[in-house]
C-alpha positions as CSV (number, residue, x, y, z in Angstrom):
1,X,-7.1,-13.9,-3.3
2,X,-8.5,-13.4,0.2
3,X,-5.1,-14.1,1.4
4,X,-4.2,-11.3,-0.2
5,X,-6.8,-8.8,0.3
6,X,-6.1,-9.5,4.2
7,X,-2.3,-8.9,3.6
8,X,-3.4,-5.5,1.5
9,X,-5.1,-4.8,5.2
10,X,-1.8,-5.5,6.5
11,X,0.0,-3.7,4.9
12,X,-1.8,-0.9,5.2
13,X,-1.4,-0.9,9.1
14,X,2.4,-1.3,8.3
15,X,2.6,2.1,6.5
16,X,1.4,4.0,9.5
17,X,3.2,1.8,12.0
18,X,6.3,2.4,10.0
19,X,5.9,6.1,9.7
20,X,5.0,6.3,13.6
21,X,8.1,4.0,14.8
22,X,10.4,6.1,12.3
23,X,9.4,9.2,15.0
24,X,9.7,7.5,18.1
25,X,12.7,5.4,17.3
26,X,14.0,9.4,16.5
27,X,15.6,8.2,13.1
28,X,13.7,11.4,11.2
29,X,12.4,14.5,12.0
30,X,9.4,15.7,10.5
31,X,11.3,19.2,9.6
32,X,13.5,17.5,8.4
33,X,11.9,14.9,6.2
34,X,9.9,18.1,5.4
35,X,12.7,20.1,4.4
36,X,11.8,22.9,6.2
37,X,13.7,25.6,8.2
38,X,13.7,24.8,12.3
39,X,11.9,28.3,12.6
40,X,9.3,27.8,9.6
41,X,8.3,23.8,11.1
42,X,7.8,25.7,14.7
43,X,5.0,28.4,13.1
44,X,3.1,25.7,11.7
45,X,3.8,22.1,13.5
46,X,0.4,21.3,14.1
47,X,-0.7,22.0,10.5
48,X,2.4,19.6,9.5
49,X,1.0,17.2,11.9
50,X,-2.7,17.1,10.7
51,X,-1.6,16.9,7.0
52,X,0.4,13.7,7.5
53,X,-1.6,12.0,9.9
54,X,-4.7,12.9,7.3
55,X,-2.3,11.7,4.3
56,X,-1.5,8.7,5.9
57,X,-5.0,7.8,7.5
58,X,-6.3,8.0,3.4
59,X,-3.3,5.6,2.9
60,X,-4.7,3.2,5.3
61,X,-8.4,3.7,3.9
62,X,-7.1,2.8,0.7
63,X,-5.4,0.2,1.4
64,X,-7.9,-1.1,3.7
65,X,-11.1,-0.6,1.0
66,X,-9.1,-2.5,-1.4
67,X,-8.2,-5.4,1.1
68,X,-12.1,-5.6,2.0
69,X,-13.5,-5.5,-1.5
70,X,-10.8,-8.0,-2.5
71,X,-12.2,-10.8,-0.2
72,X,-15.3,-10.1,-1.0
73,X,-14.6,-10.5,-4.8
74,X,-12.9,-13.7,-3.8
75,X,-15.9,-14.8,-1.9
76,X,-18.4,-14.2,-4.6
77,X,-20.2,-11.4,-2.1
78,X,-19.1,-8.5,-4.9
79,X,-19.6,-8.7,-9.0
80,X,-17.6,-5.5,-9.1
81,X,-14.3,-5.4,-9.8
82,X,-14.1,-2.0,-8.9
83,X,-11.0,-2.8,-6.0
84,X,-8.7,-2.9,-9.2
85,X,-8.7,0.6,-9.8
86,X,-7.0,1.2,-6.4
87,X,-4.8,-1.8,-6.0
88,X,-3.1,-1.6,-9.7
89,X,-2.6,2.2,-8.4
90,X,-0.7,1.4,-5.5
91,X,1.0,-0.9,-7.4
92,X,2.2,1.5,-9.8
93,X,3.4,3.4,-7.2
94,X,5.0,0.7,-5.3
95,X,7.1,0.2,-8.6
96,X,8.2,3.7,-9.2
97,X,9.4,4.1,-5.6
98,X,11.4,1.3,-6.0
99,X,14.3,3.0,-7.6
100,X,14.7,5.6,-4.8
101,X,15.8,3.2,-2.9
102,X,19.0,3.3,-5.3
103,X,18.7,6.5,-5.9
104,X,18.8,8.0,-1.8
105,X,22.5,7.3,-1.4
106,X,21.6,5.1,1.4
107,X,25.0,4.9,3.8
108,X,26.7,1.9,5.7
109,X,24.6,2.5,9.1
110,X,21.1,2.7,7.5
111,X,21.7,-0.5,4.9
112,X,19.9,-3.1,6.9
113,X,16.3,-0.5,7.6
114,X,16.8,-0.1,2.9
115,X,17.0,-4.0,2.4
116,X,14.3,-4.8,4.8
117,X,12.0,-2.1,3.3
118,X,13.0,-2.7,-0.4
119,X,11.7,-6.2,0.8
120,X,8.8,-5.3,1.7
121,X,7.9,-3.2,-1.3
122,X,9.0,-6.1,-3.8
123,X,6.6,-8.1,-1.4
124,X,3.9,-5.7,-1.8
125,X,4.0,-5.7,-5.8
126,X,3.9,-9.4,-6.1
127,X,1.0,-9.1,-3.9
128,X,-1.1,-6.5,-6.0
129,X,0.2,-7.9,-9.1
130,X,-1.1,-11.7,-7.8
131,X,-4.7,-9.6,-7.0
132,X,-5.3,-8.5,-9.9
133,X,-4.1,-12.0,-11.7
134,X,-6.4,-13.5,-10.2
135,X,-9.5,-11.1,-10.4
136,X,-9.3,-11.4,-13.7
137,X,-8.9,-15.1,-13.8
138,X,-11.8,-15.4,-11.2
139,X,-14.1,-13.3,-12.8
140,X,-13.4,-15.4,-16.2
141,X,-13.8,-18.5,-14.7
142,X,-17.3,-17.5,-13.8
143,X,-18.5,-16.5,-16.6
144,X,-17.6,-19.3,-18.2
145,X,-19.5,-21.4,-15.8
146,X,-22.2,-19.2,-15.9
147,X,-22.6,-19.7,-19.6
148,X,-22.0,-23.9,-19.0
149,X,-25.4,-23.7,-17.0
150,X,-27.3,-21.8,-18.8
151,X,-26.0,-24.2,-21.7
152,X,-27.8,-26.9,-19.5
């Protein structure tokens, strides 16, 4: 489980690397990923800017509070399973993203950048999914040896 609270870490940094090589590799456009007019994206870039920089830096906070409290669920440092809440949310919407992959019409040249991501994603959802497996299983295995030595 620490394994893969690090990886959630990971991950994490992925997303924003991802997003920031998408722009300097100049396969998207913020306007254009946007959908907005040439002439509208000019009048209010930097507001564009600061909202997805701010959307994606709470993206990495997420992912990075769940990574943290994971390991230290795993460690026995934290009772709380309260990193559940967040990871079985991203993985929820790791799993409905997964058909837009199908669904974008992807095209002949951009095949190879879908597989690798759709990778990825299915990555990412065994990962959550094997977090919370075994948070639960952690947290039942001591109780149960909680109540074997207080049975002593």
């Amino acid at each position: 489980m620490e394994i893969g609270g690090a990886t959630l870490i990971i991950m994490g940094v992925w997303s924003v690397l991802r997003f920031i090589i998408t722009f300097l590799l100049g396969t998207a456009d913020i306007a254009e990923m946007l959908e907005t007019s040439a002439e509208d994206f000019e009048s209010y870039k930097w507001i564009y800017i600061c909202m997805i920089v701010l959307i994606y830096t709470v993206f990495f906070f997420i992912y990075y509070r769940a990574g943290v409290n994971s390991i230290r669920f795993a460690r026995g440092r934290s009772g709380s399973k309260r990193h559940l809440v967040p990871v079985t949310v991203i993985l929820i919407l790791t799993v409905l993203c997964v058909p837009l992959y199908f669904a974008s019409g992807f095209s002949v040249e951009n095949i190879d950048t879908v597989i690798a991501s759709l990778a990825i994603d299915l990555t990412t959802c065994f990962i959550l999914a094997d977090i919370i497996y075994c948070s639960v299983r952690l947290d039942n295995i001591r109780k149960e040896t909680q109540v074997n030595i207080t049975e002593l």
